[in-house]
N, C-alpha and C positions, 0 to 999 in steps of 0.2 A: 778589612776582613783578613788580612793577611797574617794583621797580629796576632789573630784569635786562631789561628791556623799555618804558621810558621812549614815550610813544608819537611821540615825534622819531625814537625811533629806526625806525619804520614812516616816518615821513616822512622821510628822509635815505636809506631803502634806494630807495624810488619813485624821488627823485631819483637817484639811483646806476642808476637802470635794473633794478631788482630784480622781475621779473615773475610770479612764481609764489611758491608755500608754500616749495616744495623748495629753490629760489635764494633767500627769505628766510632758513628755513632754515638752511642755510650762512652768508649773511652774518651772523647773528647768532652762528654756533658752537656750535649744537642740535640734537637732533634733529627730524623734524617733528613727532613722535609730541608732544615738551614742547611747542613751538609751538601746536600745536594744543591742548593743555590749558592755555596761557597765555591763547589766542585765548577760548578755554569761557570762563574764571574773567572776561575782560574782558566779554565778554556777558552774564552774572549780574548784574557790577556796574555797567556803563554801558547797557548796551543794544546794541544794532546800530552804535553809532556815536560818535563823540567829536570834537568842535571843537577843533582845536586852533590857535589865533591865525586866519590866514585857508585854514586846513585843516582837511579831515576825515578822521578814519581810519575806516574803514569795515571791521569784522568780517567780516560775509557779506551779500554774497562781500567775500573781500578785498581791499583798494584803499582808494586816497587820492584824494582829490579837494581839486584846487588853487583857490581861487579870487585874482582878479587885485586889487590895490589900486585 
């Protein structure tokens, strides 16, 4: 699942102005029903949350959090 869901690609959708499940959703070409079982199986194995360089993706609730160099 990981592949199909990279967690750049949560961070590339924020940036793109991507505000909800349903518009991520879509932008990824899923339904939210898989989303949301993608989102489950990353919270089993990360937690709530994942650094990703000077980002975080945040499970629940959903969202990114940017921070600045």
């Amino acid at each position: 699942m990981r592949n199909l869901f990279p967690f750049n690609a949560f961070i590339q959708a924020h940036k793109q102005g991507v505000k909800n499940r349903f518009e991520l959703a879509e932008h990824l070409g899923v339904t939210e029903e898989f989303l949301d079982s993608a989102i489950n199986r990353y919270i089993e194995k990360y937690g709530t949350h994942v650094k990703v360089g000077l980002s975080t993706v945040i499970f629940e609730p959903l969202g990114v959090l940017e921070l600045f160099e």
